[in-house]
C-alpha positions in Angstrom: -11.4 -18.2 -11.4 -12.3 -16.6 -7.9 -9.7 -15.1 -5.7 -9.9 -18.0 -3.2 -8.6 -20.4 -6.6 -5.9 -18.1 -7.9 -4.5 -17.5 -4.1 -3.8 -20.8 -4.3 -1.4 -21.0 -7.6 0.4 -18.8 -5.1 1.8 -16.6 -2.4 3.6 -13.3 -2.5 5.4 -12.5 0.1 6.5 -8.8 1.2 8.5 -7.3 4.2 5.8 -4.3 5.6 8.3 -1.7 7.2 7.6 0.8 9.8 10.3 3.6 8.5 11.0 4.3 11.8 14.2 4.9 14.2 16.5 1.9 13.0 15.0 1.8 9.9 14.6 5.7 9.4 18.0 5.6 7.4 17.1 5.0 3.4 20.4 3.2 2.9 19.6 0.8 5.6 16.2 -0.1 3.9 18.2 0.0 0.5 20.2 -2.7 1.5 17.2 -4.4 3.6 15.9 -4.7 0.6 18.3 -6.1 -1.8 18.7 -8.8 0.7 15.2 -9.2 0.1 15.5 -9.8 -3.5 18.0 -11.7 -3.2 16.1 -14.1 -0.5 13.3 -14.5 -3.0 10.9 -11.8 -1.7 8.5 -10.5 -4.0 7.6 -7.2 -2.0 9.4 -4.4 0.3 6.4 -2.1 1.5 6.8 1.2 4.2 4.5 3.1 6.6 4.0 6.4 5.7 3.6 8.5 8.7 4.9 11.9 9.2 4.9 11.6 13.5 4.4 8.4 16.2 4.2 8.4 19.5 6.9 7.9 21.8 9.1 5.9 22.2 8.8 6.4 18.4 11.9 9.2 17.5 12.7 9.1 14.1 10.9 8.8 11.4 11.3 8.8 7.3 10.3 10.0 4.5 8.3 7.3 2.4 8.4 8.6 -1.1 12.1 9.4 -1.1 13.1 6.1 0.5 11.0 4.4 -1.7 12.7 6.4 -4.9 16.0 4.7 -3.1 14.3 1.4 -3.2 13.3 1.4 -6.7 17.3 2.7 -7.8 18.4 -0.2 -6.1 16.3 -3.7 -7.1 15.1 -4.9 -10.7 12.1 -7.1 -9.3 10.7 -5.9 -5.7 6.9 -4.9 -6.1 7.3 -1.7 -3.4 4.7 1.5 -2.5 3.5 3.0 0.2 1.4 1.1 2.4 -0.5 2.8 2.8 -0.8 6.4 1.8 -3.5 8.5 3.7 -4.3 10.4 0.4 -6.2 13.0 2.1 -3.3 14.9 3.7 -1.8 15.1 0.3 -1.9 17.0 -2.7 -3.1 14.7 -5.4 -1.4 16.4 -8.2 1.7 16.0 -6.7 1.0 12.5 -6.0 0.4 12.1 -9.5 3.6 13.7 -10.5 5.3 11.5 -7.8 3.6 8.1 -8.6 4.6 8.0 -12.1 7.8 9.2 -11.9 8.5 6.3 -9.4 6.9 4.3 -11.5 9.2 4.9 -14.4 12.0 4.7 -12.0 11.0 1.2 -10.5 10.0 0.0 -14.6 6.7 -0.8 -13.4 6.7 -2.1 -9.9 4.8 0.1 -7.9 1.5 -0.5 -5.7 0.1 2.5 -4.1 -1.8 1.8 -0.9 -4.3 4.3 -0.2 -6.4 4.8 2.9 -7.7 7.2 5.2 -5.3 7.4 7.7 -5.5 7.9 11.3 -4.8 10.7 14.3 -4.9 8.1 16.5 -0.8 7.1 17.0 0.5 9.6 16.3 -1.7 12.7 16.2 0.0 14.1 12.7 -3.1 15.3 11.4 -4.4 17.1 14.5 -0.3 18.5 15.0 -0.6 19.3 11.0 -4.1 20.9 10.7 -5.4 18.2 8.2 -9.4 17.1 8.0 -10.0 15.2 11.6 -13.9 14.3 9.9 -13.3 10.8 8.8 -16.4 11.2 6.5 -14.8 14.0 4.9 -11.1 12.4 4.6 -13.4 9.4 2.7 -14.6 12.3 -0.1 -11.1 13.5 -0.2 -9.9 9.9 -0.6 -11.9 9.1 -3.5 -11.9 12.4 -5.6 -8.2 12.4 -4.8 -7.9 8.9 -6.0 -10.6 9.9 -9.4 -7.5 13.1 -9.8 -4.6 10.1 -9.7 -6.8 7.9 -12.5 -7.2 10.8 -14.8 -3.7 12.1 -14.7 -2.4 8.6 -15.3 -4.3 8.5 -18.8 -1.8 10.9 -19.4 -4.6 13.2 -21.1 -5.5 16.3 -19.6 -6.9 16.5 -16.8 -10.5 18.6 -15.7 -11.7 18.5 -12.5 -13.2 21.1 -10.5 -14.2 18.9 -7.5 -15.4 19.7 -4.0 -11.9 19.5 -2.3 -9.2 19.8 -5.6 -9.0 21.3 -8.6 -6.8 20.1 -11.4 -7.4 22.3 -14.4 -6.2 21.4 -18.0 -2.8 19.8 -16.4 -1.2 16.7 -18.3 0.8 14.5 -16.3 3.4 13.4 -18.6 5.5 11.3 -18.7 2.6 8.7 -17.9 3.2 5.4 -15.5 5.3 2.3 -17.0 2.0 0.4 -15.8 -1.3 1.0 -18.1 -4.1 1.9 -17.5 -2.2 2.9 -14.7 -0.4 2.3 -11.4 -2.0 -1.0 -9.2 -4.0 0.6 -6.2 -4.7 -1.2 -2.9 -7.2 0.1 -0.8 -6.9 -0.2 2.9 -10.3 -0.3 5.4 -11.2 -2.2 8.9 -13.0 -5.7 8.1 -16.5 -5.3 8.0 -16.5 -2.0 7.1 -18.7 -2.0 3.5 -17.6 1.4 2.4 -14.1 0.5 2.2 -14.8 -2.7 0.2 -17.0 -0.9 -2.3 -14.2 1.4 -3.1 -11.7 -1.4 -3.3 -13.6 -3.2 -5.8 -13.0 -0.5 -8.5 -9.3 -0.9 -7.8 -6.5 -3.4 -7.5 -6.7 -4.5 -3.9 -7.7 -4.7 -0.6 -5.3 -4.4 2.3 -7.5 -4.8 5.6 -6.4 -3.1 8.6 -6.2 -5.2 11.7 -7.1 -8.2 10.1 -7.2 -11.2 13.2 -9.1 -14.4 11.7 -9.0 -16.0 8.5 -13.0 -16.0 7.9 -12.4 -12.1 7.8 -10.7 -12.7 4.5 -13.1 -15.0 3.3 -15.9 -12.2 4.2 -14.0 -9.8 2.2 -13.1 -12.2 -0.8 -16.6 -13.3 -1.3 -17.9 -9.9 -1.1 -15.5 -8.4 -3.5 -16.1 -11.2 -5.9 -19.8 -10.2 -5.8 -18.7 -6.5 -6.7 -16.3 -7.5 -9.1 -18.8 -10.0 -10.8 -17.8 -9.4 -14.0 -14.6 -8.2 -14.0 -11.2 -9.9 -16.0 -8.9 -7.8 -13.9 -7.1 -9.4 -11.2 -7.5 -8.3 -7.6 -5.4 -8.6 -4.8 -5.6 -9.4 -1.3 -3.1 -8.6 0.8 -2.4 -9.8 5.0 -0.6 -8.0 7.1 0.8 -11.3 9.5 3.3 -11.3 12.2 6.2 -13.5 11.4 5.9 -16.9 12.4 1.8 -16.9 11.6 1.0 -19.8 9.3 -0.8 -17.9 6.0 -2.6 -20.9 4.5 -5.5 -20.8 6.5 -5.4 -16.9 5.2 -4.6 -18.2 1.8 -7.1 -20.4 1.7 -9.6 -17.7 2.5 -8.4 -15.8 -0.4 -5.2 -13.5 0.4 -2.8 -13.9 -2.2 -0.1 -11.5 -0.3 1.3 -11.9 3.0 3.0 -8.7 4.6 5.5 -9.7 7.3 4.5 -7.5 9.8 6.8 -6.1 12.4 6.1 -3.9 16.0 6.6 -0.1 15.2 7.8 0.6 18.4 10.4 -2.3 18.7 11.7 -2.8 15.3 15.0 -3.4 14.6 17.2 -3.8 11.6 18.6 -6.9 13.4 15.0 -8.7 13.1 14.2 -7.5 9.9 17.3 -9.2 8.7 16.7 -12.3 10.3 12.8 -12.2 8.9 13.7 -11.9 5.7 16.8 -14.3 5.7 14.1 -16.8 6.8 12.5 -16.4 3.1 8.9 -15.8 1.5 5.8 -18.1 2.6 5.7 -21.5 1.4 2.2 -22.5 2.2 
């Protein structure tokens, strides 16, 4: 079956939150999101950013409100989407994955990326790699660390940018082999496709037509020739967009997308109240 067949089975649908200002208060997302669950949603994903640009003021932690999530719903999928792995320590994003993880009983997806100076300039303010070259190493030794550790065996790597040395990350994920991952890259950008393929997902970044998605699904299927394993493809869509056009191209996630600078608990509510996708 090719992604473009099994989209069509059906559509998950997520809310993708910018933690920011109005929804920079954990309990508000908390109860965002068991609204959510109750409406049907399948998903509740957040930004994680450490600094945005004005009129931007508040911002949250993604991990911890993400721990809050988890406590809170039995079903939501939830994660980070996405992480920009290369300003973080992978060993503790080991530690953290699979304790949330255990906490969610096997419902988390972990975007990972390369993240960007661009909107808020928190790697520049923070001293982290500006070389997106470099932050693509870090990206995929940190995300060869996160495999390991997940085996729950110990871990060896002397690498280029981390060491991890004899440390086993125990207890292991609730998901095995491990926890989903989702890569994010720009559309027609090959490198981040290649690494997607020997993951979970693709989440493409400013994603505008629907024969982007078909681009991406038929060149993953080629990289993924042989492989059982399902593979996602998730759309980031503002509310209102009609997904089957995206659906039919292959995405089998929508993620309701909302302004960071204008968002507001009021039209999250109102968003979610209106249900998942029907295509």
């Amino acid at each position: 079956m090719t992604m473009a067949d099994r989209a069509m089975t059906g559509l998950r649908s997520a809310l993708w939150l910018p933690v920011f200002d109005d929804l920079a208060n954990p309990m508000a997302v908390v109860r965002l999101a068991a609204e959510a669950e109750e409406a049907g949603w399948h998903g509740l994903f957040v930004w994680d950013h450490l600094n945005w640009r004005a009129p931007v003021r508040q911002v949250a932690d993604p991990w911890i409100t993400l721990a809050a999530v988890a406590a809170g719903t039995e079903r939501l999928r939830l994660g980070p989407m996405v992480t920009p792995l290369a300003r973080r320590r992978p060993a503790k994003v080991a530690r953290e994955t699979a304790t949330l993880d255990l906490l969610s009983q096997g419902r988390l997806i972990l975007g990972a990326g390369l993240g960007s100076d661009r909107f808020g300039g928190e790697l520049s303010a923070t001293g982290e790699q500006l070389d997106d070259r470099l932050r693509g190493q870090m990206l995929d030794e940190a995300l060869d660390v996160l495999t390991a550790a997940w085996s729950g065996e110990p871990v060896h790597h002397r690498g280029v940018h981390y060491t991890v040395d004899g440390i086993r990350f125990l207890p292991r994920p609730v998901q095995q082999p491990g926890v989903p991952v989702w890569v994010a890259g720009f559309p027609g950008n090959p490198r981040p496709l290649r690494r997607a393929a020997r993951y979970d997902g693709f989440f493409p970044v400013n994603l505008s037509r629907p024969d982007q998605v078909a681009d991406i699904t038929a060149t993953i299927n080629g990289l993924r020739e042989h492989a059982v394993v399902p593979f996602d493809v998730a759309v980031a869509l503002p509310p209102g967009t009609d997904p089957a056009p995206y659906v039919q191209a292959g995405a089998t996630w929508w993620l309701a997308e909302f302004d960071p600078e204008a968002v507001s608990l009021d039209q999250v509510r109102g968003v979610l109240r209106d249900g998942p996708a029907r295509p």
